[in-house]
Short mmCIF file of the C-alpha atoms (twelve columns), coordinates in Angstrom:
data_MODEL
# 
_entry.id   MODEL 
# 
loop_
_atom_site.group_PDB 
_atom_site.id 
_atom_site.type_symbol 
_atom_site.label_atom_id 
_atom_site.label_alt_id 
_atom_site.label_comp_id 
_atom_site.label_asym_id 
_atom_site.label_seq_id 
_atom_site.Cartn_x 
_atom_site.Cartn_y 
_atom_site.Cartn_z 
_atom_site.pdbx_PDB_model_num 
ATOM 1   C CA . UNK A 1   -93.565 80.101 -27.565 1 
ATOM 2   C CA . UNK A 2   -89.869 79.570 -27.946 1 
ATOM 3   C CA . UNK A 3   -89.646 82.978 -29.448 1 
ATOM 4   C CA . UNK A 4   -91.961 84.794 -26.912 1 
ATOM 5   C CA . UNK A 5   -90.181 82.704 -23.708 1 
ATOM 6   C CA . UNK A 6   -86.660 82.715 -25.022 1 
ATOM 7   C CA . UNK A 7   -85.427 79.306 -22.840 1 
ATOM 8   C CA . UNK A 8   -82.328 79.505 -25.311 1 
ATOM 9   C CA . UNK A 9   -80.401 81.788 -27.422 1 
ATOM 10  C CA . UNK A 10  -78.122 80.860 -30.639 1 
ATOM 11  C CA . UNK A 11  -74.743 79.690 -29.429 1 
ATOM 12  C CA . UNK A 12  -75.808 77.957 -26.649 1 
ATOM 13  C CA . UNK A 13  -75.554 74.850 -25.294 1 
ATOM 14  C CA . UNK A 14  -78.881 72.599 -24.427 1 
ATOM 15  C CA . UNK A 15  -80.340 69.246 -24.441 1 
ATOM 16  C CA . UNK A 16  -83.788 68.918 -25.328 1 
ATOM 17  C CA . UNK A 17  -86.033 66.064 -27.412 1 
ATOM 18  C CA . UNK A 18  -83.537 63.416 -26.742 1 
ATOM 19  C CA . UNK A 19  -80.541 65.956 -28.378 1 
ATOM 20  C CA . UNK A 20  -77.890 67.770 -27.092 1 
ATOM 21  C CA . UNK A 21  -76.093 70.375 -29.331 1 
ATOM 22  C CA . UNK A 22  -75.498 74.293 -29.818 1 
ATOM 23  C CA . UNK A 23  -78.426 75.645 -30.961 1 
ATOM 24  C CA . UNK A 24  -77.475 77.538 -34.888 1 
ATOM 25  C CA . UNK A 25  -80.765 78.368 -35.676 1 
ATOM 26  C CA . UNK A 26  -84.422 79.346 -34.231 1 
ATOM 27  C CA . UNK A 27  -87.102 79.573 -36.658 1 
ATOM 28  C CA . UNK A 28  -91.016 79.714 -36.345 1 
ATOM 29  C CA . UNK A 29  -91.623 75.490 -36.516 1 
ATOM 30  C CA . UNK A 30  -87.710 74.465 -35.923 1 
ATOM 31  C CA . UNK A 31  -84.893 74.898 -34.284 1 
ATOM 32  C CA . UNK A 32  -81.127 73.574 -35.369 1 
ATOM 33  C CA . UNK A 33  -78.396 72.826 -33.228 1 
ATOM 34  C CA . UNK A 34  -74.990 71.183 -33.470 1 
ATOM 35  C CA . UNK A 35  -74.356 67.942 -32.177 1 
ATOM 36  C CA . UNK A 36  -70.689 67.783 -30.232 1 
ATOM 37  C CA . UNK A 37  -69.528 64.925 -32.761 1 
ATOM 38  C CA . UNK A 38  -70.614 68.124 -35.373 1 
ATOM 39  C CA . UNK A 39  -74.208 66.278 -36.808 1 
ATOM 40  C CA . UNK A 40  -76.549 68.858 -37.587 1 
ATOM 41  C CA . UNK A 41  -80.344 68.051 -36.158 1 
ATOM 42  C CA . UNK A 42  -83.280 69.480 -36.948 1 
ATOM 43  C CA . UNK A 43  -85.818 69.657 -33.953 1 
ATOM 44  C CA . UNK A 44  -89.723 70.441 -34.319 1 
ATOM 45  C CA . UNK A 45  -90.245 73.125 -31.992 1 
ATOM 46  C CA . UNK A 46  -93.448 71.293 -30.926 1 
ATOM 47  C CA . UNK A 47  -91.219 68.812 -29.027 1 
ATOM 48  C CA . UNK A 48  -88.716 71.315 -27.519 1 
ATOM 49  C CA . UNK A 49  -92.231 73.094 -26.273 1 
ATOM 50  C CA . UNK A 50  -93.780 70.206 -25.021 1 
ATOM 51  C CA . UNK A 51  -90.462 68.227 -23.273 1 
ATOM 52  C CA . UNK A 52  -87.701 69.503 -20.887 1 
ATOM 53  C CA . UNK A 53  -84.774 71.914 -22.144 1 
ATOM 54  C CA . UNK A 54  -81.450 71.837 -20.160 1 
ATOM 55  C CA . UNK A 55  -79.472 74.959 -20.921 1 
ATOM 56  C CA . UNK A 56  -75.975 74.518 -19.720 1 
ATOM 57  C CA . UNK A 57  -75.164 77.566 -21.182 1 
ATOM 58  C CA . UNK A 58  -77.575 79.972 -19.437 1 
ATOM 59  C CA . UNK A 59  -75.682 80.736 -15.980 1 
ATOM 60  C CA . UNK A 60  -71.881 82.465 -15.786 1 
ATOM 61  C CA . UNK A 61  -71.243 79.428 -13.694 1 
ATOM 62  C CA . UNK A 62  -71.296 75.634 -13.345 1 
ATOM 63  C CA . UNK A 63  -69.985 73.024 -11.147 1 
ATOM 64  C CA . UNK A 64  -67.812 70.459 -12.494 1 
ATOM 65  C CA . UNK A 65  -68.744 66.795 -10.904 1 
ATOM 66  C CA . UNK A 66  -66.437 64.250 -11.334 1 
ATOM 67  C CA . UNK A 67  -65.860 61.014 -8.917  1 
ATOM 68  C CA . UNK A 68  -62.193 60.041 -7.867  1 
ATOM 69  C CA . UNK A 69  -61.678 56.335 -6.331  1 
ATOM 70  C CA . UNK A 70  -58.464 55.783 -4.239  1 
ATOM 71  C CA . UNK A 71  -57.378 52.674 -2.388  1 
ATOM 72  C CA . UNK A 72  -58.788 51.288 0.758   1 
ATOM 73  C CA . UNK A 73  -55.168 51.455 2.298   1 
ATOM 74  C CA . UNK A 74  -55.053 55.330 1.092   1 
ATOM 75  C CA . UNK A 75  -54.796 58.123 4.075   1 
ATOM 76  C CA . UNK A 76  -57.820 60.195 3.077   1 
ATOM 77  C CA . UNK A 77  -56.849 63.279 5.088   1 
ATOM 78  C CA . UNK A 78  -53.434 63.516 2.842   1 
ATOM 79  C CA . UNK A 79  -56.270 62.298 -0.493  1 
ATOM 80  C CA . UNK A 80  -57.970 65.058 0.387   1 
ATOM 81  C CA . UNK A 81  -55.395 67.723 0.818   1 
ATOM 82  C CA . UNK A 82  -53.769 66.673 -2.767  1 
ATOM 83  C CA . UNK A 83  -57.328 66.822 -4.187  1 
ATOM 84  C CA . UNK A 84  -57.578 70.117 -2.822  1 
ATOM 85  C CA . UNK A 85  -54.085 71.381 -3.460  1 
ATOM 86  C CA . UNK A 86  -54.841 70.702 -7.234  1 
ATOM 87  C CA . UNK A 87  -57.984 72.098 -7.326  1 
ATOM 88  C CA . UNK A 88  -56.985 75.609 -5.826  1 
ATOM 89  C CA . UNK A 89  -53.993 75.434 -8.165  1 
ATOM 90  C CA . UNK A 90  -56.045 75.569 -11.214 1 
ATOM 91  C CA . UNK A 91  -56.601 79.297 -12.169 1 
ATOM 92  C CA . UNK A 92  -59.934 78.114 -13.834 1 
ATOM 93  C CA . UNK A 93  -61.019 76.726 -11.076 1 
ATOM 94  C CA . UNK A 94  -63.207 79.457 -8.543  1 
ATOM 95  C CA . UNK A 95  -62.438 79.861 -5.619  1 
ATOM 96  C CA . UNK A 96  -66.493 81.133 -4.756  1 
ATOM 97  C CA . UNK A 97  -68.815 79.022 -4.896  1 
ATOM 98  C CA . UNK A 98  -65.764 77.074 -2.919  1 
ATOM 99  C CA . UNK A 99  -65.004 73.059 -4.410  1 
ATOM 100 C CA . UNK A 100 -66.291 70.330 -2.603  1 
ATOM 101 C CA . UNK A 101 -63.739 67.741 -1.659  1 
ATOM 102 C CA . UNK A 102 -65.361 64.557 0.000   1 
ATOM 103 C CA . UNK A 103 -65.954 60.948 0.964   1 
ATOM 104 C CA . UNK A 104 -68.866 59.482 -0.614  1 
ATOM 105 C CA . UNK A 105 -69.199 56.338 -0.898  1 
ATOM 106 C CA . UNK A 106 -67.240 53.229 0.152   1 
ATOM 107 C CA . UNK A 107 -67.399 51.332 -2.956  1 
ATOM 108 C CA . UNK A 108 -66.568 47.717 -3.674  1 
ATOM 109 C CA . UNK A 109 -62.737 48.508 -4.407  1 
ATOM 110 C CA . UNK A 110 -62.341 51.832 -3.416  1 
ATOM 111 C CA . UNK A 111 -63.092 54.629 -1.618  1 
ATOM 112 C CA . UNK A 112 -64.684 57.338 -3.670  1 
ATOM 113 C CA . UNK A 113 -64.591 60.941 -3.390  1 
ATOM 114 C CA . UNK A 114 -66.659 63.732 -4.758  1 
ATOM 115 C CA . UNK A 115 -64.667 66.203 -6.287  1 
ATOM 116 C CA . UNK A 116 -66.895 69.036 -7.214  1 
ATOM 117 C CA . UNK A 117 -65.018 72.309 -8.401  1 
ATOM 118 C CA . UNK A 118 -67.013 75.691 -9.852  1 
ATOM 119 C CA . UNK A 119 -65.647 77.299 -13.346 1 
ATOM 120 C CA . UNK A 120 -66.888 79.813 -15.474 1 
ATOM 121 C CA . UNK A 121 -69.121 77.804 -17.676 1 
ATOM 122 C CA . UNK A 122 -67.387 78.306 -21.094 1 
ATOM 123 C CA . UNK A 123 -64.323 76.568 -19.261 1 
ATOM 124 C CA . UNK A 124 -66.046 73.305 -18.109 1 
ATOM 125 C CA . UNK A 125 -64.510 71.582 -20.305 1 
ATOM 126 C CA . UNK A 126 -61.333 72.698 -19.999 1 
ATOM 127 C CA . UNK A 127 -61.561 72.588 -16.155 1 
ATOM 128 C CA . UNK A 128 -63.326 68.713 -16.505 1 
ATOM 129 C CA . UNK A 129 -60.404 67.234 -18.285 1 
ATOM 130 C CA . UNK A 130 -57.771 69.176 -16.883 1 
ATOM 131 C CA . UNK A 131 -58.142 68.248 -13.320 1 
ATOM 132 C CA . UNK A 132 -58.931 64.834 -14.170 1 
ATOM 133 C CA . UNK A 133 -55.571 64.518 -15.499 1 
ATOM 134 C CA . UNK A 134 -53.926 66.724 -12.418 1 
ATOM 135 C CA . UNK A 135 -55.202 64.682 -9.793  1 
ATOM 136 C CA . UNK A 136 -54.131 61.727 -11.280 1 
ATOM 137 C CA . UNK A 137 -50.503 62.520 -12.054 1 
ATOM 138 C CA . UNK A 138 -51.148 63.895 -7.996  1 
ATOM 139 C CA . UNK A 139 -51.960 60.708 -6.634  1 
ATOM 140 C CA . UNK A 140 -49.303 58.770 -8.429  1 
ATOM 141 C CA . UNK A 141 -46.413 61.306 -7.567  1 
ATOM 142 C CA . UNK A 142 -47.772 60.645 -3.913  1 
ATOM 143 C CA . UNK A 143 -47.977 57.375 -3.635  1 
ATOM 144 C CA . UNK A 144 -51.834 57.233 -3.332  1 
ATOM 145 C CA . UNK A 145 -53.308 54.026 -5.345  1 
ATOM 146 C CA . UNK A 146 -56.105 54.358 -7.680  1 
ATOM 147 C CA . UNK A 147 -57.117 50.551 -7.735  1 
ATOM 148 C CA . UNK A 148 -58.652 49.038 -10.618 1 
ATOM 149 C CA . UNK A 149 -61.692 46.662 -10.154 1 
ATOM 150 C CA . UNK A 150 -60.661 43.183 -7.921  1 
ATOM 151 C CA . UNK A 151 -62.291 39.631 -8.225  1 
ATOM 152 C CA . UNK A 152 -60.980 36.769 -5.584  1 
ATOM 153 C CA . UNK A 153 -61.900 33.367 -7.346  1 
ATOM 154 C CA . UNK A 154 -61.351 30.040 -5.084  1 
ATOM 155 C CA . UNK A 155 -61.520 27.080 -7.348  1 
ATOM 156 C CA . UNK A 156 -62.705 24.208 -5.259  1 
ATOM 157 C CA . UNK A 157 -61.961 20.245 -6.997  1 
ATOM 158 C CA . UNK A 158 -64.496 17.061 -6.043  1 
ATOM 159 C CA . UNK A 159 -62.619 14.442 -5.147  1 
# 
């Protein structure tokens, strides 16, 4: 079925059975693939025909989804025109389908943002990491907090 259907090709990327690797090999009862971390794993093709198969490789495109949290005190017009200022500087990043810049979710110590930028899809990576890193150095060079996790503890003694 794998043959006839063709939900994959050699070199790319999928997760299927539980796995996620690039796929080396298709034969008639097995297919190989590449772990990230470079294991090699043999899959029965019986399970990749029976179970879902994600294949990140199969589209020219995919959107990169990462979450941002920024201070309570933080003006989110100016977060979101640094988010957005980094994003359409990146020459990896597309500029159609258009990145998503957004509030979306008021969190226990922040305020959380969904940054959601389109690359080709052999530069996710590249693209995932590198604006990770850009918006960060972004929000520190403005001024715009990226809090860390707070607990207030009130210690009460009996008398």
């Amino acid at each position: 079925m794998l043959l006839i259907f063709r939900p994959f090709r050699v070199g790319h990327f999928i997760e299927a059975a539980g796995t996620q690797g690039v796929v080396k090999e298709i034969r008639i009862f097995m297919t190989v693939l590449t772990t990230p971390d470079n294991k090699r794993v043999i899959v029965p093709n019986s399970k990749l025909t029976g179970d879902n198969i994600t294949n990140f490789s199969a589209e020219q495109t995919r959107r990169v989804d990462l979450t941002v949290g920024v201070s309570y005190d933080a003006d989110l017009k100016k977060t979101t025109e640094v988010i957005e200022d980094v994003l359409t500087a990146d020459d990896l990043v597309l500029d159609d389908p258009a990145p998503t810049v957004a509030v979306s979710e008021l969190a226990d110590s922040s305020v959380n943002f969904v940054v959601r930028p389109w690359t080709k899809t052999e530069n996710y990576w590249d693209v995932y990491f590198r604006v990770t890193q850009k918006i960060k150095e972004r929000l520190d060079a403005e001024g715009i907090e990226i809090p860390f996790p707070q607990r207030d503890v009130h210690l009460s003694q009996d008398t």
